[in-house]
LOMIMAR-721555 format. One record per residue (C-alpha): x, y, z. Coordinates in steps of 0.2 Angstrom, whole numbers, padded with zeros to 4 digits, always signed. Example, Ala and Ser with C-alpha at 12.3 -4.5 7.8 and 13.67 -1.06 7.14 Angstrom:
+0062-0022+0039+0068-0005+0036
This chain:
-0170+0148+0401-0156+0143+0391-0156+0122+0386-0144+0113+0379-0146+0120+0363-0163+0130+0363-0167+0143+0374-0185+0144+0382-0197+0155+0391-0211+0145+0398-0227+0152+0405-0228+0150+0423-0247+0145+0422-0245+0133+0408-0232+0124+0416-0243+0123+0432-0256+0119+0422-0245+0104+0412-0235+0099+0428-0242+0080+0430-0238+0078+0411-0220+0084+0411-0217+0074+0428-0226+0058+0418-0217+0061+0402-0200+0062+0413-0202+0046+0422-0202+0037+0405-0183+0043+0405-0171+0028+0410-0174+0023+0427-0153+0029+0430-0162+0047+0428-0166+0046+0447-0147+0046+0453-0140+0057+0436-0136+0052+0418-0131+0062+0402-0140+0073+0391-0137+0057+0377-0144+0046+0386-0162+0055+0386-0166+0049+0368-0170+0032+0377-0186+0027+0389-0187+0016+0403-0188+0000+0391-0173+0004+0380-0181+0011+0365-0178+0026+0357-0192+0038+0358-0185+0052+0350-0168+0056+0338-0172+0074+0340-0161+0084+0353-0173+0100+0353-0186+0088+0359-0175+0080+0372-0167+0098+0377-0188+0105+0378-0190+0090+0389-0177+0093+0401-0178+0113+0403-0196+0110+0408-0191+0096+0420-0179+0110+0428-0192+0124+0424-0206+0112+0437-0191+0109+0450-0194+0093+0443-0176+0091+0435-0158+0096+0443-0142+0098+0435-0126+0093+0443-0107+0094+0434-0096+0080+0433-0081+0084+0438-0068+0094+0427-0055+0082+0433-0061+0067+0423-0072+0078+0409-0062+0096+0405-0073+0109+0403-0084+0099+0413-0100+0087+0409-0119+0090+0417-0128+0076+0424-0147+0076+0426-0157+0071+0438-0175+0066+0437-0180+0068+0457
């Protein structure tokens, strides 16, 4: 699967294995996760702290949250954002 700027390819049995973790470590994401923010805005947790300042990590983060149907991606509209903008969505 292609991130952000990585591309992955996850083994179906470790990420069944690893599914509560991923699922834990997603709902330290902002809270706004749950209705969609920015890829940016992923370098921050639930309390306002930066966890990370590396986007490989964020990016790895998110495509596993998508990789578990954990994570969906939605586009802002091209109207506001050209060439459009993804919003994620922790469910």
């Amino acid at each position: 699967m292609k991130g952000e700027f990585c591309s992955f390819n996850f083994s179906r049995v470790k990420l069944e294995k690893n599914k509560e973790e991923i699922v834990s470590l997603l709902n330290e994401l902002p809270v706004g996760f749950k209705k969609g923010m920015l890829f940016i805005d992923a370098f921050m947790n639930k309390y306002g702290k930066q966890w990370t300042g590396n986007k490989e990590v964020v990016d790895c983060l998110l495509a596993l949250g998508i990789a578990i149907g954990a994570v969906e991606i939605h586009f802002v509209s091209e109207v506001f954002f050209p060439g459009g903008l993804k919003s994620y969505i922790v469910k």
